[in-house]
C-alpha positions in Angstrom: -147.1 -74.9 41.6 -147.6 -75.4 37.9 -148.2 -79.1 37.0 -147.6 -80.8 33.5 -147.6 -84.3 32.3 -145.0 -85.9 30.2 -146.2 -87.7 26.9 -144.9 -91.4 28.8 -147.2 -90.3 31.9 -150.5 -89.5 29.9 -149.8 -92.7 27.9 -149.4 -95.0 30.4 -151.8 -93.4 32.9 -154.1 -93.8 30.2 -153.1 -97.6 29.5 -153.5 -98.0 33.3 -156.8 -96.6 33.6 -155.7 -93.8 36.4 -157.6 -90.8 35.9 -155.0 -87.4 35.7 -157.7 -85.9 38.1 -156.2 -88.5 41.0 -152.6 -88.2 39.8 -152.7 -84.3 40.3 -154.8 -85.1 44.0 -151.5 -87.6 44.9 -149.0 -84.5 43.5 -150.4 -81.9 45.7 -151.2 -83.5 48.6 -149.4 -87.0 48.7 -149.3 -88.9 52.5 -145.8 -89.6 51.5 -143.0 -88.7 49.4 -139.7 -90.3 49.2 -136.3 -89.0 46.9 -135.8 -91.0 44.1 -132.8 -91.0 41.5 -131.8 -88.1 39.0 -133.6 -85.3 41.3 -136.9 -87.5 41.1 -139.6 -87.4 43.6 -141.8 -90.3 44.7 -145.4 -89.3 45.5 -147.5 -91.7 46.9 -151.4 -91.8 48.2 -153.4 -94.5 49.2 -157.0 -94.4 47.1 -159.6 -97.1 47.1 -157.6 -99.3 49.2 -154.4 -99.1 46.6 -151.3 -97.0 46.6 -150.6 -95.1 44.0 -147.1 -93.9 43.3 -146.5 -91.0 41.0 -143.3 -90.1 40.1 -142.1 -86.3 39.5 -139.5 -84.3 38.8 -139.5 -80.8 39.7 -138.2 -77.9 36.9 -137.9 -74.5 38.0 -141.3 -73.8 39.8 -142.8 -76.7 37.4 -143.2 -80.3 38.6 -143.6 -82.8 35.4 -145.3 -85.9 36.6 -143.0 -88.6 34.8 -145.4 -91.5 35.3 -147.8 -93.0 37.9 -148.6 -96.7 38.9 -150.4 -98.6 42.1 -148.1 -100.4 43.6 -148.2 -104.3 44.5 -149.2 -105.4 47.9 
C-alpha cells in the first residue's frame, strides 16, 4: 500500500529525532493497532525498548502517516 507523510509528521518526526525509515517499519508491520477518531488508525511497535505510536489515516489505497511519537511509560 502507498505510504505518504503529511508536512506535520515529517516536521515533528524530524523534531523528535524518529527516523521515517522506523515509522514506515511500525506502518507495515505494527504489533498493534488500535481505531482512533475521524477514521484514524493507531500503529504502534515496540523499538529499542520504547513504543512508538504512529498515527494514520487511510485514503483510498493510500495511508498518510499523520504523526508519530514514543509513548510514556
Amino acid at each position: 500500500m502507498p505510504t505518504k507523510f503529511s508536512d506535520h509528521a515529517e516536521f515533528q518526526l524530524k523534531k523528535r529525532r524518529i527516523s521515517l525509515k522506523l515509522v514506515l517499519e511500525t506502518v507495515r508491520n505494527p504489533q498493534e493497532i488500535i481505531p482512533s477518531f475521524k477514521n484514524r488508525r493507531l500503529r504502534r511497535k515496540v523499538s529499542g525498548g520504547k513504543i512508538l505510536q504512529v498515527v494514520t489515516v487511510t485514503e483510498g489505497p493510500r495511508i498518510t502517516i499523520i504523526s508519530g511519537y514514543y509513548l510514556r511509560k
